[in-house]
N, C-alpha and C positions, 0 to 999 in steps of 0.2 A: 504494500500500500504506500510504503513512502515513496518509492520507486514513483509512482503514478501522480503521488502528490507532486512530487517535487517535478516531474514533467508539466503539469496542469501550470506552476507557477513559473518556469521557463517560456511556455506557450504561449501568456499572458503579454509578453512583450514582442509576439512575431507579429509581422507586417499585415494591418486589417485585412489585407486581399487575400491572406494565406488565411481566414478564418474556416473554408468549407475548405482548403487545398489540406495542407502541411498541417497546419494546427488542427484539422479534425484527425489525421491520419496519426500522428504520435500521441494523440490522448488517446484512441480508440484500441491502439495497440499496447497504451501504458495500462488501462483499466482492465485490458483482456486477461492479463500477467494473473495479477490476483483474483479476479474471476474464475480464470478456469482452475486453478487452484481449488476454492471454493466447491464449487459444482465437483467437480472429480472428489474429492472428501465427504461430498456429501451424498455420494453413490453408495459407501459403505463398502465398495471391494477392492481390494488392492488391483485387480486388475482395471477395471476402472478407472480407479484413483493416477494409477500409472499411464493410464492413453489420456487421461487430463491434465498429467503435469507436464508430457513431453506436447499438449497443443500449449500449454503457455511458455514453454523452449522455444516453440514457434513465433510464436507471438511476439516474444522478447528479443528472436534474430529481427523481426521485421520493424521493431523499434531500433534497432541498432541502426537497420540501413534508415531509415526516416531522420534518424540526427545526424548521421555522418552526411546525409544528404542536404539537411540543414544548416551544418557546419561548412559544406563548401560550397554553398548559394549566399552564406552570412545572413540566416538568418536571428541567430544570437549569437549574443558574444563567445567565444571558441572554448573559453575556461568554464561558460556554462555548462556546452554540449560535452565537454570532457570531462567534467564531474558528473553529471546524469551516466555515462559512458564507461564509467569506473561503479558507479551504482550494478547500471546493468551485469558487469561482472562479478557482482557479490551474490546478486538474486540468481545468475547462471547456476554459480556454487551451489546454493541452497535448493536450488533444484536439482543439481545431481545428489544431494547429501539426503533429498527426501526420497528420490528412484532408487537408489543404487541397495537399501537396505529391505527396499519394499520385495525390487526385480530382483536379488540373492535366494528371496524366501520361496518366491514363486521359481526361478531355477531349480534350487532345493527338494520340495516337491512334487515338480515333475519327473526328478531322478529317481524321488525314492517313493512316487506313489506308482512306477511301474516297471516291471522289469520283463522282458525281452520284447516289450511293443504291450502286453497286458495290463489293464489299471487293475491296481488294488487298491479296492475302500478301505478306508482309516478303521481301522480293529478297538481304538478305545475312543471316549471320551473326557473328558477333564471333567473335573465336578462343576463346574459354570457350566457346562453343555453344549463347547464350542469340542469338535474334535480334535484329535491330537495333532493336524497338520499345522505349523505355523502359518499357512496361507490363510485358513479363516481366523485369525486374530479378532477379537470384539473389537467394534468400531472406538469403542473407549483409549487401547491401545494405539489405531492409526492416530486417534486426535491426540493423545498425550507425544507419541512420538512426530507428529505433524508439527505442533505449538512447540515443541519446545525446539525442533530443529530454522523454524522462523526465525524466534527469537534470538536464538544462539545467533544464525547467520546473518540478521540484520545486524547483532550489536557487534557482531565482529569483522563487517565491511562497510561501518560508516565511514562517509566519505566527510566528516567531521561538518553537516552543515546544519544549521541549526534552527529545522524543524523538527516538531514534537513526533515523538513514536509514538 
């Protein structure tokens, strides 16, 4: 979200005529980031949750190209587009730091729910009455490890500027 904030107030200072061009086009793709974020979380599957974090990878290349394309039209000043730019690479991180432990689990699995091309159903259940495969994790678990890999990543790729988290 700050990502997107802090583009919305970058934005604020391009040229009125770029209002439908340039400046609808990097809020739309700054807003997208944490939306589909959102939306995929709130699927409740890690598979899911994973085809909505890598459309907001998507999302987040397409804002990249919209400032660099900013940056050499001038439409803000260049230490703006390069701090939004250094953002962008911290929200990357924290998108691999949210896939990488989701898509291990679901690797995981697949290895070991079948063996020579045969699925084997899960044999026990846990006493919460999720079964034994790490894939279905209660949704409790995506959002504690979701929120807290956020937080981590935004406090550890501020770009020191001084809007509110």
């Amino acid at each position: 979200m700050d990502l997107a904030e802090a583009c919305y107030v970058v934005t604020k200072g391009f040229p009125r005529e770029e209002v439908y061009g340039m400046t609808s086009q990097v809020r739309r793709a700054a807003a997208a980031i944490p939306a589909n974020i959102a939306e995929g979380h709130g699927r409740e599957s890690p598979r899911d949750f994973v085809r909505f974090l890598r459309i907001a990878q998507g999302s987040l290349r397409e804002l990249e190209t919209h400032l660099m394309l900013a940056s050499r039209v001038r439409l803000a000043p260049e230490e703006e587009i390069e701090a939004l730019l250094t953002e962008c690479e911290g929200v990357e991180k924290m998108l691999r730091s949210l896939i990488q432990p989701i898509q291990k689990t679901k690797n995981q699995n697949e290895r070991s729910d079948s063996v020579g091309g045969i699925h084997l159903a899960p044999t026990h259940r846990s006493p919460e009455g999720v079964s034994g495969s790490p894939a279905n994790l209660p949704s409790t678990h995506l959002t504690t490890l979701s929120a807290s890999l956020i937080a981590s990543s935004y406090s550890s790729c501020s770009t020191g500027s001084e809007t509110p988290g």
